[in-house]
C-alpha positions as CSV (number, residue, x, y, z in Angstrom):
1,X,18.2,95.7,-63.1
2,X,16.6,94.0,-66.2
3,X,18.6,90.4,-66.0
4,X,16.8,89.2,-68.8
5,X,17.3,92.0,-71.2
6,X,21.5,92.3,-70.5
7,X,21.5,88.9,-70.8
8,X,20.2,89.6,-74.5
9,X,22.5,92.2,-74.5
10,X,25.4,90.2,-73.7
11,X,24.5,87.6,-75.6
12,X,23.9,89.7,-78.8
13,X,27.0,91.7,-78.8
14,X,29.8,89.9,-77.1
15,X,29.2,86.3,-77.5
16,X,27.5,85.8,-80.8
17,X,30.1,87.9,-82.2
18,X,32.7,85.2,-81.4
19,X,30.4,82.1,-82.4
20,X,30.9,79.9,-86.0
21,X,29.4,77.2,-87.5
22,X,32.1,73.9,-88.3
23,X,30.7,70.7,-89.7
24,X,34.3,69.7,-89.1
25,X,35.2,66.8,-86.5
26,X,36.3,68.3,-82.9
27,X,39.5,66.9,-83.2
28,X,40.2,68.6,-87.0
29,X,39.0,71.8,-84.9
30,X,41.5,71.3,-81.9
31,X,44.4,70.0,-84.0
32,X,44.3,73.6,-86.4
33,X,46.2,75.3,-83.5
34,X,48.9,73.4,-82.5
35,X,51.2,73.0,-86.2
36,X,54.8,74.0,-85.1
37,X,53.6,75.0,-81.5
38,X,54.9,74.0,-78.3
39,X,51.9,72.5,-76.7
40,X,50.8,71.1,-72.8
41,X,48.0,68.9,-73.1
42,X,45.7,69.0,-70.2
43,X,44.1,65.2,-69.1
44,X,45.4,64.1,-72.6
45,X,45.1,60.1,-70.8
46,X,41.8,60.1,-71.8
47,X,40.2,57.0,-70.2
48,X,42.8,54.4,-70.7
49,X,46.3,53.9,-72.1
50,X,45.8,51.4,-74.3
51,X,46.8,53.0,-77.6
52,X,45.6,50.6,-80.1
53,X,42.1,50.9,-79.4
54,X,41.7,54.9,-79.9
55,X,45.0,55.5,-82.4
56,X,42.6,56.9,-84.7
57,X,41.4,59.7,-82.3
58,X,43.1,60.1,-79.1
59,X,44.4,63.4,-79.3
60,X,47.0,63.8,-77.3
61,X,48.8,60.8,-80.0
62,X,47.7,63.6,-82.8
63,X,49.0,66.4,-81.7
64,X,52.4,64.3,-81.0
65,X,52.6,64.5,-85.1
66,X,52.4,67.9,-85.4
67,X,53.6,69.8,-82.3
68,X,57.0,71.3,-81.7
69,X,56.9,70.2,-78.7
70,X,54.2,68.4,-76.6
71,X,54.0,68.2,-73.0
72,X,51.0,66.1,-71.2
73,X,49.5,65.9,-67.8
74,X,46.7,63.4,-66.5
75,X,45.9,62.3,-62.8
76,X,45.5,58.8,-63.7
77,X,49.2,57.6,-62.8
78,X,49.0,53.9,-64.0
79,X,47.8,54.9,-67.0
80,X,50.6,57.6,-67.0
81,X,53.2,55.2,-66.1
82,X,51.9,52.7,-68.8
83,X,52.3,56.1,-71.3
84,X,55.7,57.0,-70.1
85,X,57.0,53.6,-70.8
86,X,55.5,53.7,-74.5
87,X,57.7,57.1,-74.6
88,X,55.7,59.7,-74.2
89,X,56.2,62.8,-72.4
90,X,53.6,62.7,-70.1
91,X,53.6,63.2,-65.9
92,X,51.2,62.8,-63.1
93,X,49.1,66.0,-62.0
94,X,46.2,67.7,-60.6
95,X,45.3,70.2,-63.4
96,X,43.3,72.2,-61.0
97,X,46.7,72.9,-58.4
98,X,49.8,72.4,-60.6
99,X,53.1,73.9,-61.0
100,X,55.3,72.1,-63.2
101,X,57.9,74.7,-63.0
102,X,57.7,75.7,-66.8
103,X,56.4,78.5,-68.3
104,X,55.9,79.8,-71.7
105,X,53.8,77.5,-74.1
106,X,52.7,78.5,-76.9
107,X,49.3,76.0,-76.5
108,X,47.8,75.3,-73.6
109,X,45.1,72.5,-74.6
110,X,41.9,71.0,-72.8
111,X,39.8,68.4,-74.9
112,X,36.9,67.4,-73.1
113,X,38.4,68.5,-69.7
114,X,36.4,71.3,-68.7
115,X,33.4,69.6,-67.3
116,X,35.0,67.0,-65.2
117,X,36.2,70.1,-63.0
118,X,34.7,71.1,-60.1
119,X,37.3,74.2,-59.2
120,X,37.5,76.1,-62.6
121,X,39.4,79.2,-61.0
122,X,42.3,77.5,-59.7
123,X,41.8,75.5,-63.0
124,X,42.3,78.4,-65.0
125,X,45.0,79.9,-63.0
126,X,47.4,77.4,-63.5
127,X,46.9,77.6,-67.5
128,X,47.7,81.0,-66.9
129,X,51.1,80.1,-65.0
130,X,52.3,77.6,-68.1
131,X,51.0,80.2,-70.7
132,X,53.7,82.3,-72.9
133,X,52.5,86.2,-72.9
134,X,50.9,85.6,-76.4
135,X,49.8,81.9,-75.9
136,X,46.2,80.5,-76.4
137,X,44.1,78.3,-74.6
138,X,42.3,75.9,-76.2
139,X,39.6,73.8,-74.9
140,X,36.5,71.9,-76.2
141,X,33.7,70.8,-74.1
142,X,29.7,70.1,-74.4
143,X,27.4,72.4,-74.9
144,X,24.1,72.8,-72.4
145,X,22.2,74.2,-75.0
146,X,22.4,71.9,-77.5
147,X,20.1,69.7,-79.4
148,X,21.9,66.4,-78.8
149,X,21.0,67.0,-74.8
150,X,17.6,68.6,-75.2
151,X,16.8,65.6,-76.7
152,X,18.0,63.1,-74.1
153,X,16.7,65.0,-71.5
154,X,13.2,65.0,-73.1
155,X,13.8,60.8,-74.0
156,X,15.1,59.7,-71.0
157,X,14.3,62.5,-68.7
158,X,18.7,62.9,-68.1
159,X,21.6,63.2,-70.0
160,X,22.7,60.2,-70.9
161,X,26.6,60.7,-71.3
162,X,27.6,62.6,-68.0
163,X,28.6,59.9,-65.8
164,X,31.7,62.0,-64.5
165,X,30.5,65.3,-65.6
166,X,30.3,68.1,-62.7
167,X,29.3,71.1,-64.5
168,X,27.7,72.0,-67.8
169,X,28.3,75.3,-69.8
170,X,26.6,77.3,-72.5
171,X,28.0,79.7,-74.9
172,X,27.3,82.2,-72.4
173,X,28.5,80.8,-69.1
174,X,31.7,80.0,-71.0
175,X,32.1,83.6,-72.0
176,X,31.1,84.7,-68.3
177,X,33.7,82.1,-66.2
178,X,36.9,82.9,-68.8
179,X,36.1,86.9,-68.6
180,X,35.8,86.7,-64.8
181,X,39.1,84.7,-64.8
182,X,41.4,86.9,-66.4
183,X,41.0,85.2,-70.1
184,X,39.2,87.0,-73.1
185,X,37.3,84.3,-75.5
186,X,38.6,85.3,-79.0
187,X,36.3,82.3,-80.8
188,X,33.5,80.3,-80.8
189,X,33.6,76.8,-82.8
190,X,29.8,74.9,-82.9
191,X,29.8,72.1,-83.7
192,X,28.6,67.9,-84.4
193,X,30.5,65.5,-82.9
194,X,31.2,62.2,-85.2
195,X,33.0,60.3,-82.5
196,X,30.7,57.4,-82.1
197,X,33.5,55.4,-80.5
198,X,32.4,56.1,-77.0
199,X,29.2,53.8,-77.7
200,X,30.2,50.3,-77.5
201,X,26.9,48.6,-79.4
202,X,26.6,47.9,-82.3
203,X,23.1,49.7,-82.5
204,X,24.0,52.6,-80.1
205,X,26.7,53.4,-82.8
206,X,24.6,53.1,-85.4
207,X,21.6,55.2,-83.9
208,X,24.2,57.8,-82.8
209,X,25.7,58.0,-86.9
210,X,21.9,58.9,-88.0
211,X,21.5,61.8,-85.0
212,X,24.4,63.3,-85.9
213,X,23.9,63.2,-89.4
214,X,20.3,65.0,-88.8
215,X,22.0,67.2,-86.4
216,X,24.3,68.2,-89.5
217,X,20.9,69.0,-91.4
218,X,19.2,70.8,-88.9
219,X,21.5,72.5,-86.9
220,X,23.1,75.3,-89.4
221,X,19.5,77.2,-88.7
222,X,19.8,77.7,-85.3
223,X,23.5,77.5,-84.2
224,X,23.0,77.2,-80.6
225,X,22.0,73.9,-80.8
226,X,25.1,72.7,-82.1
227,X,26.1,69.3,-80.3
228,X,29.2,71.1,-78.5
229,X,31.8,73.7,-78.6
230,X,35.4,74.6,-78.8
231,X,37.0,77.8,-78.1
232,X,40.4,79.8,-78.1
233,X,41.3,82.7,-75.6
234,X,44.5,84.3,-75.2
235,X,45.8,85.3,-71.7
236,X,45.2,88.7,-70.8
């Protein structure tokens, strides 16, 4: 078996197929699929509870103002509790082994989730379990490939943003873990992240608005080294 050449293969007919170009910010991306929807929001804590200090772009708070109906789960039960007690609907989980004895969502959403797992199968069993028959899951998540991290790698010699990352995909291992799970990617979304709110210098933000302006030059020739990527798949 040629590895190399139906790697090309696969690449060139099933996942390039579902892959587009957004200059749009991730959360813009994310938020197009959840108007009217009835929506759980997967580790929608993100980091800390304190709302005034990410109001701008914590999704989770976002897709409260357009949602049907918005359902969110998060390990981190003080921050939970804190949440709950600010009135949102939000409960303490394990994403990767839960049953919250409801079925039938119409979004099942995962912003930045996907590569703090470390069981992915069991993961994506349990979006399965919540999902209605014609539902769609919806995550966003870095990309391997792309030019933001072949450039800290050749800087620095490591990524420099992975502190509590545990696994890394690319447009094709994506494709690869959702098919082998049961799920059929439908799209593709590439794109430059804007969310310099992560970087708490004044410099860092400042260096990190010029490389992702570049990026936003450089990076419509050669798609794959878009900075991350988004996707949609229905259940199968």
């Amino acid at each position: 078996m040629d590895h190399f050449d139906t790697t090309r293969r696969l690449y060139k007919n099933i996942v390039k197929p579902l892959i587009r170009y957004s200059r749009r910010r991730r959360i813009d991306i994310l938020l197009d699929y959840v108007s009217g929807k009835s929506v759980l929001d997967l580790g929608c804590v993100e980091h800390e509870s304190k709302i005034e200090k990410k109001r701008d772009w914590w999704l989770h708070g976002l897709i409260k103002k357009r949602a049907r109906s918005l359902r969110g789960v998060d390990c981190d039960g003080e921050a939970v509790k804190d949440l709950q007690q600010q009135g949102y609907n939000i409960c303490v989980a394990d994403v990767e082994n839960m049953d919250l004895r409801e079925k039938g969502y119409d979004v099942i959403m995962a912003g930045e989730l996907f590569e703090h797992l470390t069981n992915h199968r069991s993961f994506l069993e349990c979006v399965k379990r919540h999902l209605a028959p014609n539902g769609v899951f919806v995550a966003s998540m870095p990309n391997a490939n792309s030019l933001n991290y072949f450039m800290q790698t050749l800087v620095f010699g490591h990524e420099v943003d992975a502190w509590d990352h545990a696994a890394f995909f690319t447009p094709v291992t994506i494709t690869v873990m959702l098919n082998k799970c049961g799920f059929t990617p439908t799209e593709i979304v590439l794109y430059q992240p804007d969310e310099i709110y992560h970087h708490a210098n004044r410099l860092h933000k400042l260096l990190a608005f010029i490389f992702n302006r570049l990026q936003q030059v450089v990076v419509p020739h050669q798609n794959l080294w878009a900075t991350a990527g988004s996707g949609s798949c229905p259940s199968v």
